[in-house]
C-alpha positions in Angstrom: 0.0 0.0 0.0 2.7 2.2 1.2 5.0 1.8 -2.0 2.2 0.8 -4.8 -0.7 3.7 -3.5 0.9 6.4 -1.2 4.0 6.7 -2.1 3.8 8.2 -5.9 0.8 10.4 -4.2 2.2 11.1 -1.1 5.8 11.7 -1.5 5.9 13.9 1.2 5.1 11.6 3.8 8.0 9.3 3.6 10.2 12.3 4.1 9.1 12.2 8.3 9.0 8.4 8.4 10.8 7.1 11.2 12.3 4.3 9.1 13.0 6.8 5.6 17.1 6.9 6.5 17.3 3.2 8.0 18.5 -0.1 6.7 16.9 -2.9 6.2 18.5 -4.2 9.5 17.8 -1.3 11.1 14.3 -1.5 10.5 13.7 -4.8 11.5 15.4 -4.3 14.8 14.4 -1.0 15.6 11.8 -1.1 18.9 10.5 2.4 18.4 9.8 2.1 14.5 7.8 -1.8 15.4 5.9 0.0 17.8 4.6 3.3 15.4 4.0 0.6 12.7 2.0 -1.7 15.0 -1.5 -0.7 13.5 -0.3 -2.0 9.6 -0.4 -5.3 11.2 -3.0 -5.0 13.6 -5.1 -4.5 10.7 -5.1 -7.5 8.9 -4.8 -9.6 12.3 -8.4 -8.0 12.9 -9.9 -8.6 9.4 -8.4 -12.5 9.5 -9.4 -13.0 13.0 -13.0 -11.9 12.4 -12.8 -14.2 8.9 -11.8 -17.4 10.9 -14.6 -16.6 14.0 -17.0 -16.3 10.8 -16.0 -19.5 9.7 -15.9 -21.5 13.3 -19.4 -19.6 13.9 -21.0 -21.0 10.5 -19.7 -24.0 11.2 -21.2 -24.6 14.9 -24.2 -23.4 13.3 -24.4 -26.6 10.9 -23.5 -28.7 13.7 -26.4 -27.6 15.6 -29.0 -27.5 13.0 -27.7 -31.5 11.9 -27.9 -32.5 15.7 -31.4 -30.7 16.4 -32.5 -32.4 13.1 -31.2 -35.9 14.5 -33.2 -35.1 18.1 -36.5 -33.9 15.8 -36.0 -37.2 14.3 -36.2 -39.3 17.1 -38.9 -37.4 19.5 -41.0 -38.1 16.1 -40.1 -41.6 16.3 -41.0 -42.2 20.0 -44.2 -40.0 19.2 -45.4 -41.7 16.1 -45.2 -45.8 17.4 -47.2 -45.4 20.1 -50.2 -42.9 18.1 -50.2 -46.3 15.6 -50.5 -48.5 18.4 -53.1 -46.6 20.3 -55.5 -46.5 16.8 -54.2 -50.5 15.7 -55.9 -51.0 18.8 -58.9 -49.6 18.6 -59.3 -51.6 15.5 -58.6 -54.8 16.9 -61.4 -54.3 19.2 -63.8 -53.4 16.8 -62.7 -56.7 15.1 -63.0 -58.9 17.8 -66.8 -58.2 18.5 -67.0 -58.1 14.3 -68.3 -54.9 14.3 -69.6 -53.3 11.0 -67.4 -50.0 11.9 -64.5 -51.9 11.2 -64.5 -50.6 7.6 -64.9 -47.0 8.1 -62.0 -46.8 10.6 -59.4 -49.2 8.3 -60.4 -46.2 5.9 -60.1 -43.2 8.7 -56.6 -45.4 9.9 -55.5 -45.2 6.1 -55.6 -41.7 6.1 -53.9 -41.6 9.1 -51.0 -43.3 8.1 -50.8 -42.0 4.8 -50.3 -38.5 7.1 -48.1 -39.9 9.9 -45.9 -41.8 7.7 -45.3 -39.5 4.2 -46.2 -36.2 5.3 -45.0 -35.8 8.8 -41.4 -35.7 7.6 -41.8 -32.3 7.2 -41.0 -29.6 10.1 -44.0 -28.0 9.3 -47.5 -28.3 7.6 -50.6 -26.5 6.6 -53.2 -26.3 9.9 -55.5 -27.4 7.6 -53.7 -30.8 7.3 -53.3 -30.8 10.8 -57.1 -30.4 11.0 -57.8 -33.6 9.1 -55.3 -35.4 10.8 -57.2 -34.5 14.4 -60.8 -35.1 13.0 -60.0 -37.9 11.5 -58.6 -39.5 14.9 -61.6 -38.1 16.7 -63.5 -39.9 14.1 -61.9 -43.0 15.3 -62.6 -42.7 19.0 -66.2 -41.7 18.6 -66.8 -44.9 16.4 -65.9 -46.4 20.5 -68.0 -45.0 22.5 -71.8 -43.8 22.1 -73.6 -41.1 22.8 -74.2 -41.6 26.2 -70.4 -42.2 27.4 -69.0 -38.8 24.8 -70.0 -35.6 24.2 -67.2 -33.8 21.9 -66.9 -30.7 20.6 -63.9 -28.9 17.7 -64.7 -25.8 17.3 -62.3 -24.0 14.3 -61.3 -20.3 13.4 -59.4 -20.4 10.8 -58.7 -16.7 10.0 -55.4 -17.1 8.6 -53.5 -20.4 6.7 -50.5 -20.7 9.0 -47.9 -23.6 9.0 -47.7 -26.0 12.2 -45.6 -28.8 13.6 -47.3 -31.7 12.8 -48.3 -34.3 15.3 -47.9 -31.3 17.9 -51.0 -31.4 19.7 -52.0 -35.0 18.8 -50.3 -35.8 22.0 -52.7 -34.1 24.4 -56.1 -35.2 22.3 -54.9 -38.6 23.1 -54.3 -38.2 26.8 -58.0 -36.8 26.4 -59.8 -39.9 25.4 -57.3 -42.3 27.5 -57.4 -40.6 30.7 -61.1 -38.3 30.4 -63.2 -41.0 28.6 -61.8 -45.0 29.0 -62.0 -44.6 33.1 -65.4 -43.0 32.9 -68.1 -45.1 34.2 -71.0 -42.0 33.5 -70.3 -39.1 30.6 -67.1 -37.9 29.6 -66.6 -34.2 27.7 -64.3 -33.0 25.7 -63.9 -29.7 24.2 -61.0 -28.9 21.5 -60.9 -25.0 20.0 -58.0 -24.5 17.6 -57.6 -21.0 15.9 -55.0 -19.7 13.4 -54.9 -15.9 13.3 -52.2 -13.7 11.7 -48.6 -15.3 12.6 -50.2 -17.1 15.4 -51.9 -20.6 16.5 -54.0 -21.5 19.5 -54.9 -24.4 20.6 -56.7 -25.9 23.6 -58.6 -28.6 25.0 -60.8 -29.5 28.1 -61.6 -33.1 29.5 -63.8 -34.3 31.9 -61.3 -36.3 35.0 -63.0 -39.6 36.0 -63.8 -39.4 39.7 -62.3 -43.1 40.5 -58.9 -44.6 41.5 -58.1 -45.0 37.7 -57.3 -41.7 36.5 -53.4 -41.5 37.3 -51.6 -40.4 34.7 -49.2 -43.1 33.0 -45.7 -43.4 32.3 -46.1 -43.5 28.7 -48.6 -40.2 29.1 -45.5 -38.5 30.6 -43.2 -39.4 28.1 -45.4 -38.2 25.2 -45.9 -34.7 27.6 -42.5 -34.6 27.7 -41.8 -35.4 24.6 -43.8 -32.7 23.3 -42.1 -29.9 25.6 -39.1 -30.8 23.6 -40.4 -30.4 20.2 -41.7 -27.5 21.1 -38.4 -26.0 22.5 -36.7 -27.5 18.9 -39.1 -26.0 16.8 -40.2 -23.2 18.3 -37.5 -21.6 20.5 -39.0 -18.6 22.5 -42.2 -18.8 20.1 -44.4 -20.6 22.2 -46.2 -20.8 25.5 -47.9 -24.0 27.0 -50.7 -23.9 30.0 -51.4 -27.0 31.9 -54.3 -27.0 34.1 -55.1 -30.4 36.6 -58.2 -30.3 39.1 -60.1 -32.9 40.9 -62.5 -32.1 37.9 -60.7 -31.5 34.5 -57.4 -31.2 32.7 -57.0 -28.2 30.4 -54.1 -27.8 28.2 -53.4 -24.4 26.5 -50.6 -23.6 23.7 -49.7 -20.6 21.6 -47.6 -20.9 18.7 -46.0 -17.9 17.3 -45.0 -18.1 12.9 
């Protein structure tokens, strides 16, 4: 820079520099004239230093996105086994007493699968898929129970199409039925409300709590709960909020998702 840029422009300025009568030697071992031409090499330290921290930073950042990938990957696979189970199930059931529902729920289970299985490998889907998915499994529960042991109610308000984790809230509709309904010897109610406004999702639900010795939650209940708590921290860090409400009475579960 000095010899290629300032030099022919700035003549001048080599006339005060410290190192203008010196030899080579005398540069190189000259404290005083290291010291005033400390910033020419400070410079380039700096830009290479913040170059290389760019470099480590990018590639922590891959790191971390393979391994939360990896951890998605297998909270879905603890999640997904035991949603198939709980509907193969229900199914077997309806085939052991030969039941003429059997049909309709090999078709609602097809569905199911064809959602858990192709489309779930996504992070994120429509709410609208996610909509299906739930009617469709709360098509397969009613098909259990009459009308004098349920009373259900989704409600939608879909003002806005926003994208959602699928399988998110599957986990709570589930403890629902198995926990609020199974135990109950009179009428069981559940309420679900999901609404997708602009750059946000609610969801809720409200069960009825059995009033017998039976209504413990399981291990496997926790595990999904838990389960659950980590997706949510994986795929939406600092976007979401959950609400978990338990009396002698009911268990409501409330969760905002932020887009």
């Amino acid at each position: 820079m000095k010899f290629y840029y300032l030099e022919p422009r700035f003549p001048t300025f080599f006339d005060n520099w410290l190192g203008h009568t010196m030899t080579i030697r005398e540069r190189l071992t000259s404290g005083k004239l290291i010291v005033r031409e400390f910033s020419f090499i400070t410079y380039p330290v700096i830009i290479l230093g913040f170059i290389s921290f760019n470099r480590k930073q990018t590639r922590l950042l891959k790191v971390e996105e393979e391994k939360r990938s990896i951890e998605l990957k297998v909270l879905k696979n603890q999640l997904n086994p035991h949603f198939l189970f709980n509907t193969l199930n229900n199914l077997y059931t309806l085939a052991l007493k030969k039941d003429d529902k059997a049909p309709e729920v090999i078709a609602k289970l097809s569905e199911i699968l064809d959602f858990v299985l192709y489309r779930c490998n996504e992070d994120y889907v429509s709410v609208e898929k996610e909509i299906m998915l739930i009617e469709n499994y709360i098509a397969l529960e009613k098909l259990r129970y009459d009308e004098n042991r349920l009373d259900i109610l989704f409600t939608k308000d879909i003002q806005e199409s926003n994208k959602i984790s699928p399988l998110i809230v599957l986990t709570f509709i589930e403890n629902a039925f198995k926990h609020g309904v199974i135990n109950e010897t009179e009428k069981a109610t559940i309420r679900l409300n999901l609404e997708s406004k602009k750059g946000q999702i609610i969801f809720s639900i409200e069960n009825t709590k059995p009033q017998n010795e039976l209504t413990r939650i399981s291990d496997q209940s926790k595990i999904g709960l838990e389960n659950v708590r980590k997706q949510l921290d994986l795929l939406y860090p600092k976007k979401h909020q959950l609400e978990i409400e338990e009396t002698k009475t009911f268990y409501k579960v409330k969760l905002w998702l932020k887009n």
